[in-house]
N, C-alpha and C positions, 0 to 999 in steps of 0.2 A: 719586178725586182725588189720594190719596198717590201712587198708582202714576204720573199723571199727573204731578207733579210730579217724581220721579224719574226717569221717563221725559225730563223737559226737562234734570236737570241731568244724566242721563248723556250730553244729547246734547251738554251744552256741554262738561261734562270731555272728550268726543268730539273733540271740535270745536278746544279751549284742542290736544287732545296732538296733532293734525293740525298744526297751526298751527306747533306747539313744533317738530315733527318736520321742516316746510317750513324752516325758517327757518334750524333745525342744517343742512338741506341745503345750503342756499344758501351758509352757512358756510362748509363743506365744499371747496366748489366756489368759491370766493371765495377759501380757504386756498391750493389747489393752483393756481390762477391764481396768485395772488403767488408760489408757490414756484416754478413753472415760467419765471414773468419773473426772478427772482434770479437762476433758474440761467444765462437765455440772459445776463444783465447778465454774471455770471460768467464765462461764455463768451466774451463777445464781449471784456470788459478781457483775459483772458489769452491771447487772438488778439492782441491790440494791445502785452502786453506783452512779446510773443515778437515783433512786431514790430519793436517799438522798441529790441528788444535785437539784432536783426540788423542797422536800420540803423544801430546805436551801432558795431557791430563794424566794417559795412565801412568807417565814414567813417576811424575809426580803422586800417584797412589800407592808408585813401587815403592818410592824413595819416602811416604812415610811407616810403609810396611815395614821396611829395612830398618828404619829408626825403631820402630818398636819393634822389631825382635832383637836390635841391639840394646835396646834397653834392659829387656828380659832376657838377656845374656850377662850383660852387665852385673844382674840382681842376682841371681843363681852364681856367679864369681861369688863374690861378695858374703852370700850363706854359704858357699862352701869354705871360704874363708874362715869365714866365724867357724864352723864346724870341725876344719880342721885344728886350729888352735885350740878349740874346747878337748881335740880327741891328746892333742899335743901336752896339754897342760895335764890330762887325767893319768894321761902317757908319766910324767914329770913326777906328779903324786904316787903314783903306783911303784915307780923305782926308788924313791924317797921311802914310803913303807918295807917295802921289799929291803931296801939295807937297814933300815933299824934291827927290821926281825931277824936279821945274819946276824949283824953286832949285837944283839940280845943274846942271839945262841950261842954264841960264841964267847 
């Protein structure tokens, strides 16, 4: 009967360290999941943040491209400006002439 009862509670301590042993498994495997998903989360923001750091750069190559060609839009206003006042003023001279030589002939 003693052996008997021994024999039950080795079987439970058997049985409790089975148990104990499943469950650390489970842990285990449970751990390495979550660490494996960190890693891709990690993966995946520093794909994005290497993204977002290239299209930071081009816009900003756009944005001084835009500066200079507004610049050199700016420049070309500017000579045309002068240009048409020079065409304006020779315009001015010309009809100036032009009525002297009437009131002359006349």
């Amino acid at each position: 009967r003693r052996h008997q009862e021994q024999d039950v509670e080795a079987a439970k301590r058997a049985q409790e360290g089975q148990a104990l042993a499943e469950m650390q498994r489970r842990h285990q495997e449970q751990d390495l999941e979550a660490q494996q998903l960190i890693r891709a989360i990690e993966q995946r923001n520093a794909q994005q943040a290497a993204q977002h750091a290239h299209q930071a750069a081009t816009i900003k190559q756009q944005q001084s491209q835009l500066a200079a060609q507004a610049e050199a839009l700016r420049q070309v206003k500017d000579q045309t400006s002068r240009e048409l006042q020079a065409i304006q003023g020779a315009q001015q001279q010309l009809q100036q002439q032009q009525q002297m030589q009437t009131s002359q002939l006349a």
